[in-house]
mmCIF file as gemmi writes it, N, C-alpha and C atoms, coordinates in Angstrom:
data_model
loop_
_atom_site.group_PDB
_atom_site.id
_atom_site.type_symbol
_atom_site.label_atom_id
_atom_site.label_alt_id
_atom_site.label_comp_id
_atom_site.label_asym_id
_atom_site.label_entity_id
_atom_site.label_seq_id
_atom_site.pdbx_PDB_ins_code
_atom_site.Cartn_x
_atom_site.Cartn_y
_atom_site.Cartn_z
_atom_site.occupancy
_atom_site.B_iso_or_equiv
_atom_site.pdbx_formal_charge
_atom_site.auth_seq_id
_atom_site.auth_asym_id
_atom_site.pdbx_PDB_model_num
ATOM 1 N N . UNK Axp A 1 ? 0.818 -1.184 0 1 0 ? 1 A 1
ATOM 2 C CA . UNK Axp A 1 ? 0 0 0 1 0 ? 1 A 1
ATOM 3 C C . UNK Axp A 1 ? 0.87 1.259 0 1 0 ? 1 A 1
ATOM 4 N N . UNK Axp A 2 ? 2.062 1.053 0.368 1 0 ? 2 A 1
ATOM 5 C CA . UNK Axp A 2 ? 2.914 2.457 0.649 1 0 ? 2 A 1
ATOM 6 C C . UNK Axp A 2 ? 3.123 2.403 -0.882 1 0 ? 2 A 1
ATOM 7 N N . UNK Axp A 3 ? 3.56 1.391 -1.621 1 0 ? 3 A 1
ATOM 8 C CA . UNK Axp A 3 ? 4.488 1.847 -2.336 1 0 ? 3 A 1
ATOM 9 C C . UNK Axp A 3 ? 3.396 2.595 -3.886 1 0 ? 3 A 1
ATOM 10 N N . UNK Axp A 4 ? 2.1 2.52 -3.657 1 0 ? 4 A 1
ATOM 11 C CA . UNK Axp A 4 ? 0.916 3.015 -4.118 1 0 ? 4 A 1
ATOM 12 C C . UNK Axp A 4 ? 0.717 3.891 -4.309 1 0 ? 4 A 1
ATOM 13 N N . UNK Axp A 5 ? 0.878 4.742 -2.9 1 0 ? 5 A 1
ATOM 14 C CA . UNK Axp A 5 ? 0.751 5.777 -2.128 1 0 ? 5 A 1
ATOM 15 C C . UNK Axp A 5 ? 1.923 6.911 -2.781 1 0 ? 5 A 1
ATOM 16 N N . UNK Axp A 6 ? 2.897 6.399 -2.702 1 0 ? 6 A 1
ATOM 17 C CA . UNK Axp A 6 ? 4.227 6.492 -3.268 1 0 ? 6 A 1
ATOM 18 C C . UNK Axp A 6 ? 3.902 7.127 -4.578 1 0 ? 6 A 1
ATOM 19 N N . UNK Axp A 7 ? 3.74 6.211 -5.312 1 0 ? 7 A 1
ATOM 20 C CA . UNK Axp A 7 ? 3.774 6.19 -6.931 1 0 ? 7 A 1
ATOM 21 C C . UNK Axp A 7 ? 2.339 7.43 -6.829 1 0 ? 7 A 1
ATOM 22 N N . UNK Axp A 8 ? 1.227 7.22 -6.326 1 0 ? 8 A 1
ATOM 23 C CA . UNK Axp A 8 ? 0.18 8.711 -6.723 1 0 ? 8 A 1
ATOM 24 C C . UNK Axp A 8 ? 0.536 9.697 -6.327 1 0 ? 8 A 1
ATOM 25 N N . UNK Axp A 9 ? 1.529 10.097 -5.161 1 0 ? 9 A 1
ATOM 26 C CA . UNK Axp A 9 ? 1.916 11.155 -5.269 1 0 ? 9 A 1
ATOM 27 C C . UNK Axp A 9 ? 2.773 11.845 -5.911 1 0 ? 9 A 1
ATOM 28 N N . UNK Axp A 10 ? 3.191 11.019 -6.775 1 0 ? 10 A 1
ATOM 29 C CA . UNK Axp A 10 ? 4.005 11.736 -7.887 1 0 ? 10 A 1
ATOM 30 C C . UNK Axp A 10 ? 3.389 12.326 -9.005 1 0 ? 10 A 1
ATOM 31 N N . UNK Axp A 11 ? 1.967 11.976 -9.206 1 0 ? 11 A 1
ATOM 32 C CA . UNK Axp A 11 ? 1.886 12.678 -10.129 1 0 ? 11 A 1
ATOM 33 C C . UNK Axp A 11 ? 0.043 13.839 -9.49 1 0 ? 11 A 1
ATOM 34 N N . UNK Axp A 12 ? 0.545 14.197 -8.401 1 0 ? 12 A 1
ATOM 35 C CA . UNK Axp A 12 ? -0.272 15.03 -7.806 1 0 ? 12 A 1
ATOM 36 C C . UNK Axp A 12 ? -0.016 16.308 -8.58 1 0 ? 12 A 1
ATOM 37 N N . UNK Axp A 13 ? 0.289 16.572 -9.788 1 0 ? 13 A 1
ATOM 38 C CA . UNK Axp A 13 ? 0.969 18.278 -10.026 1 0 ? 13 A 1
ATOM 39 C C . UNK Axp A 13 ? 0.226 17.527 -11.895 1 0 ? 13 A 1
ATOM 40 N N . UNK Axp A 14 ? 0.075 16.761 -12.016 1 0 ? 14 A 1
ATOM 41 C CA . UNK Axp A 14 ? 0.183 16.576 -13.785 1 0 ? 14 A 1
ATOM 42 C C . UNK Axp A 14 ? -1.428 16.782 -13.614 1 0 ? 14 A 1
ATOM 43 N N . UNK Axp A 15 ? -1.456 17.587 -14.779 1 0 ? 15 A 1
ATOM 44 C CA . UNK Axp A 15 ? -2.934 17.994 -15.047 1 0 ? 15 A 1
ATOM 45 C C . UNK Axp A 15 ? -3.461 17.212 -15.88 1 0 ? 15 A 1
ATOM 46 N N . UNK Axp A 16 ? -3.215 16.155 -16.325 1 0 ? 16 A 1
ATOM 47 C CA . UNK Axp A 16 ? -3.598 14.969 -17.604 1 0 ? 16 A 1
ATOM 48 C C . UNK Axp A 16 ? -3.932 14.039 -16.279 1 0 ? 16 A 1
ATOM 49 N N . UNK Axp A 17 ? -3.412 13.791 -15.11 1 0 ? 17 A 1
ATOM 50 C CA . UNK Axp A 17 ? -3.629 12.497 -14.196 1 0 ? 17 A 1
ATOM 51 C C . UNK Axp A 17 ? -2.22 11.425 -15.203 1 0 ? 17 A 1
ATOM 52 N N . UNK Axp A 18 ? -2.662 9.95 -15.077 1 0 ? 18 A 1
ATOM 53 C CA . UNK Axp A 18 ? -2.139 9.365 -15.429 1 0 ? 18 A 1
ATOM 54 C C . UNK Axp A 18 ? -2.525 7.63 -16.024 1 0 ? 18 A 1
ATOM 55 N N . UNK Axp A 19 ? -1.834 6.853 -16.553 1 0 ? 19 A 1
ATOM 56 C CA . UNK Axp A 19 ? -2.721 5.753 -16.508 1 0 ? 19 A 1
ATOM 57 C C . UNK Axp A 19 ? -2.192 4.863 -16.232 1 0 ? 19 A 1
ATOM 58 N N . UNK Axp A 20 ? -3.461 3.792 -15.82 1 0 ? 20 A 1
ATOM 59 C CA . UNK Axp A 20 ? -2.772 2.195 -15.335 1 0 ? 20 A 1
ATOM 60 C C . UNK Axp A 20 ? -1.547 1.618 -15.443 1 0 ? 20 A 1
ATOM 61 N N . UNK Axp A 21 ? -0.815 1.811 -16.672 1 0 ? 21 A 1
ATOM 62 C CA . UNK Axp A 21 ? 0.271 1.268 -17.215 1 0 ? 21 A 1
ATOM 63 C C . UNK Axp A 21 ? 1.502 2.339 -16.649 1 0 ? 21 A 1
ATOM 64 N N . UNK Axp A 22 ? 1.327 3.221 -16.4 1 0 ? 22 A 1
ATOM 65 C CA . UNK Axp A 22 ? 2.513 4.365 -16.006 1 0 ? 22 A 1
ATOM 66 C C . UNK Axp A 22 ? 1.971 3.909 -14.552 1 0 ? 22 A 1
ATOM 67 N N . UNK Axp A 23 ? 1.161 3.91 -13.995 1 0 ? 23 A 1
ATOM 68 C CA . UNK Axp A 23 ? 1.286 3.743 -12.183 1 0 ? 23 A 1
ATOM 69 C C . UNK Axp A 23 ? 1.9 2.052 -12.05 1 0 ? 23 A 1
ATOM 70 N N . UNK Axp A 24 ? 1.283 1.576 -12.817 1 0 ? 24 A 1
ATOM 71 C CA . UNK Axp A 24 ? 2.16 0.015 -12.668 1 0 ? 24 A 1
ATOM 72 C C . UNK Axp A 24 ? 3.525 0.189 -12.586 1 0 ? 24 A 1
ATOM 73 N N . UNK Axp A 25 ? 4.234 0.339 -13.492 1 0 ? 25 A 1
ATOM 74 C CA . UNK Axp A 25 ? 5.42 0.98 -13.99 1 0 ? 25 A 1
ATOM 75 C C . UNK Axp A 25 ? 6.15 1.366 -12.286 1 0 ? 25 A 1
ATOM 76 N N . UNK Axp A 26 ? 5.811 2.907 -11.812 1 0 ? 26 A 1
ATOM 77 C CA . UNK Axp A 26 ? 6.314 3.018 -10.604 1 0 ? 26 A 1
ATOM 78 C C . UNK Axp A 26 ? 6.081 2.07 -9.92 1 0 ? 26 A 1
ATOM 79 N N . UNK Axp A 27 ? 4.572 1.419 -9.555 1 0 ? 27 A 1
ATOM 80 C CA . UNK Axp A 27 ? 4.786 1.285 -8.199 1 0 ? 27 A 1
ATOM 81 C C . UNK Axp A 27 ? 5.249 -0.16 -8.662 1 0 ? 27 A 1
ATOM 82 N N . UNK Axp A 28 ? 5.593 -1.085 -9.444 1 0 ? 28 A 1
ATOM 83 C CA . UNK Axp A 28 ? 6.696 -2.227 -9.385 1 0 ? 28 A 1
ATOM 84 C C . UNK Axp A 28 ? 7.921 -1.873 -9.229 1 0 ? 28 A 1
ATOM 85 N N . UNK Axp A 29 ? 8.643 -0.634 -9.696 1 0 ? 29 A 1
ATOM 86 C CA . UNK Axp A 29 ? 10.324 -0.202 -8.977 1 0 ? 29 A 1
ATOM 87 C C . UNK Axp A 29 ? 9.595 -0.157 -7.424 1 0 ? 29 A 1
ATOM 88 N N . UNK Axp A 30 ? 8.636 0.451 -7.126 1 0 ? 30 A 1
ATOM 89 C CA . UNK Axp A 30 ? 9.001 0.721 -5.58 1 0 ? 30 A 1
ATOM 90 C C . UNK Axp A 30 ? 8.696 -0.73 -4.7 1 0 ? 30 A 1
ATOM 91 N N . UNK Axp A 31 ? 8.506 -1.781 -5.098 1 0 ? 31 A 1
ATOM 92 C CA . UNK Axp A 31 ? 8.013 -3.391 -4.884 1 0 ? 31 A 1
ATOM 93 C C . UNK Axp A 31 ? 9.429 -3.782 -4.972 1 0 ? 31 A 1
ATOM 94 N N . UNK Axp A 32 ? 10.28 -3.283 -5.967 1 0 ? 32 A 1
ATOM 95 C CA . UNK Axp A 32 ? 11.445 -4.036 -6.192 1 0 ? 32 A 1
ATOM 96 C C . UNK Axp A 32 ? 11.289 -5.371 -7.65 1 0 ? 32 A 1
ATOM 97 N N . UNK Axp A 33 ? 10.314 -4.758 -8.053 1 0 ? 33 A 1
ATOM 98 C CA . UNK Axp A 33 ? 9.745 -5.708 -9.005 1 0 ? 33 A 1
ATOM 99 C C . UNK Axp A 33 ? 9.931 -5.607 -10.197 1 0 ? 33 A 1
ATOM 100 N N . UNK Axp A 34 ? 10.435 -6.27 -11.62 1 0 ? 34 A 1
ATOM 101 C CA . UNK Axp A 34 ? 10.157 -5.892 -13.008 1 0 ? 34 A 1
ATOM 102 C C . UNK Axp A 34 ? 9.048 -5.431 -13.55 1 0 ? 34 A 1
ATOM 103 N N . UNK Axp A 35 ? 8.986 -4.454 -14.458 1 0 ? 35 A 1
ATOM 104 C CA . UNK Axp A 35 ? 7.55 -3.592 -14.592 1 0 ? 35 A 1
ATOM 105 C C . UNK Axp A 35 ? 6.746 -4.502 -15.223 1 0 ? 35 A 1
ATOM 106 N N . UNK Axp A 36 ? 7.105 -5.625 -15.776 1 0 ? 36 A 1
ATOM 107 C CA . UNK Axp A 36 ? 6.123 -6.594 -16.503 1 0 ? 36 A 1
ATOM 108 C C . UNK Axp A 36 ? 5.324 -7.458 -15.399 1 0 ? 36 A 1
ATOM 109 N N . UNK Axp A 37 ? 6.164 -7.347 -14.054 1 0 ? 37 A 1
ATOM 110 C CA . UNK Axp A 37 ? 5.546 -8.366 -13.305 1 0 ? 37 A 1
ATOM 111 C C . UNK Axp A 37 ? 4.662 -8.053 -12.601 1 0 ? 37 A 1
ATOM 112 N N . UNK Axp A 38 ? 4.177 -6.512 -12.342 1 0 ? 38 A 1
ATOM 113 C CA . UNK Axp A 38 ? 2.857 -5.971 -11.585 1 0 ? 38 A 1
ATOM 114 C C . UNK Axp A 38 ? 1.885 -6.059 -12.822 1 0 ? 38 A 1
ATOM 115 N N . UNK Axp A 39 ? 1.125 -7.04 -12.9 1 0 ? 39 A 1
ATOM 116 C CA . UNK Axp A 39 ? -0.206 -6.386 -14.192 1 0 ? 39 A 1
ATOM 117 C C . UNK Axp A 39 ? -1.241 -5.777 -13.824 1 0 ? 39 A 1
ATOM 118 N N . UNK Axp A 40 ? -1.829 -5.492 -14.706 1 0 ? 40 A 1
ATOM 119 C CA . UNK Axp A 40 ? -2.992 -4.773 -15.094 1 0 ? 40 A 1
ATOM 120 C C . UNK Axp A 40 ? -3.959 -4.837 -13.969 1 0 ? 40 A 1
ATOM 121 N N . UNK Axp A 41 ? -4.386 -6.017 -13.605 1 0 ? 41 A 1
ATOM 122 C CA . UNK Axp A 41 ? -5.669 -7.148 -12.815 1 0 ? 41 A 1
ATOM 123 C C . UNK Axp A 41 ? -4.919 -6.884 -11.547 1 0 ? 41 A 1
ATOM 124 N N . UNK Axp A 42 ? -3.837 -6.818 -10.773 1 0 ? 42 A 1
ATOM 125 C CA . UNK Axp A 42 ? -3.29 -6.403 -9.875 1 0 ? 42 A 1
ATOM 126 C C . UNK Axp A 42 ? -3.568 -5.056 -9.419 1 0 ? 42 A 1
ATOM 127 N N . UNK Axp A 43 ? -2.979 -4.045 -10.647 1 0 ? 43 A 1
ATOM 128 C CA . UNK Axp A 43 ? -3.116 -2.597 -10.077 1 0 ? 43 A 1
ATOM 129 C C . UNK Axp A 43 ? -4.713 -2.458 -9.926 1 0 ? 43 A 1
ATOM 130 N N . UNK Axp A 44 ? -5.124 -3.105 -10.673 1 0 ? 44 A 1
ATOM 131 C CA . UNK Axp A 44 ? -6.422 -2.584 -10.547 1 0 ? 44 A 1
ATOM 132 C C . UNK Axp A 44 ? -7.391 -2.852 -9.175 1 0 ? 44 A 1
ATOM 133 N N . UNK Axp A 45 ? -6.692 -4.17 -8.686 1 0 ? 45 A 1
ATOM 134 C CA . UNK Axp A 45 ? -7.542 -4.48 -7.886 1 0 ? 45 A 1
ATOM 135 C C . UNK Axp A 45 ? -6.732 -3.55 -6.501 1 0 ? 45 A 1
ATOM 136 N N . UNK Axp A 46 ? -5.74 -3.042 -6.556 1 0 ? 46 A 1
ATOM 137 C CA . UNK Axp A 46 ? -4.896 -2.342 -5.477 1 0 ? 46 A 1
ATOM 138 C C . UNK Axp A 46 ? -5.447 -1.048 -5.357 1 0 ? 46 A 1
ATOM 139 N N . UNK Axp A 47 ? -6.402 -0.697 -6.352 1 0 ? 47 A 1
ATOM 140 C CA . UNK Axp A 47 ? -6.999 0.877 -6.503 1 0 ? 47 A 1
ATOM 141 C C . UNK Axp A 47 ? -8.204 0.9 -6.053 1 0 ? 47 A 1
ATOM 142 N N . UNK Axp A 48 ? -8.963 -0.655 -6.148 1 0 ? 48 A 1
ATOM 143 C CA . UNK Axp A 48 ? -10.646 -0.506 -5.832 1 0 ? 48 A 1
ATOM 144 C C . UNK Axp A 48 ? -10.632 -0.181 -3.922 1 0 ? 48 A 1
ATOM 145 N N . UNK Axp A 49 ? -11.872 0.717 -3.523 1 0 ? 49 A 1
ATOM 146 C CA . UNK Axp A 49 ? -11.83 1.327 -2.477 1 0 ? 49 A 1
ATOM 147 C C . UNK Axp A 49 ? -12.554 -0.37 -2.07 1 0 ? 49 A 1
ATOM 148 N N . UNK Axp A 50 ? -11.503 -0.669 -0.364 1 0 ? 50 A 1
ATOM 149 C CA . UNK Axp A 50 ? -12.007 -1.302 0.502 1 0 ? 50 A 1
ATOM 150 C C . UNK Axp A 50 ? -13.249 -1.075 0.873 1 0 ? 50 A 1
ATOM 151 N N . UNK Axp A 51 ? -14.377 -2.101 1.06 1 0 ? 51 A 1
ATOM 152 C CA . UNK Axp A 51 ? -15.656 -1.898 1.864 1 0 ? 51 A 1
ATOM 153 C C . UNK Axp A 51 ? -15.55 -1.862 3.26 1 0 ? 51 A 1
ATOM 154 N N . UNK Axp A 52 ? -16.412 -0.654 3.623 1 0 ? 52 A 1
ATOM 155 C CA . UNK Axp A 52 ? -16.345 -0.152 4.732 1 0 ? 52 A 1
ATOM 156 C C . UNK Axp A 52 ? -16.673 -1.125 6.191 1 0 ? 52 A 1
């Protein structure tokens, strides 16, 4: 979760936002991970809001 956290605050200043494939990208360096090895079905499910 940090390293999530991590990776969206970097692009708190870009007025476009960003997409799936560029936040994958960071937050697998900050995992320590190859960028191929965080996918798609991962980030995505790392973004859906926990039920309360």
């Amino acid at each position: 979760m940090l390293a999530l956290l991590s990776a969206l605050v970097m692009y708190c200043h870009l007025p476009r936002g960003f997409t799936n494939k560029e936040l994958r990208e960071h937050v697998a360096q900050r995992l320590g991970l190859p960028p191929g090895h965080f996918t798609q079905g991962k980030m995505t499910y790392d973004l859906r809001p926990t039920p309360p």
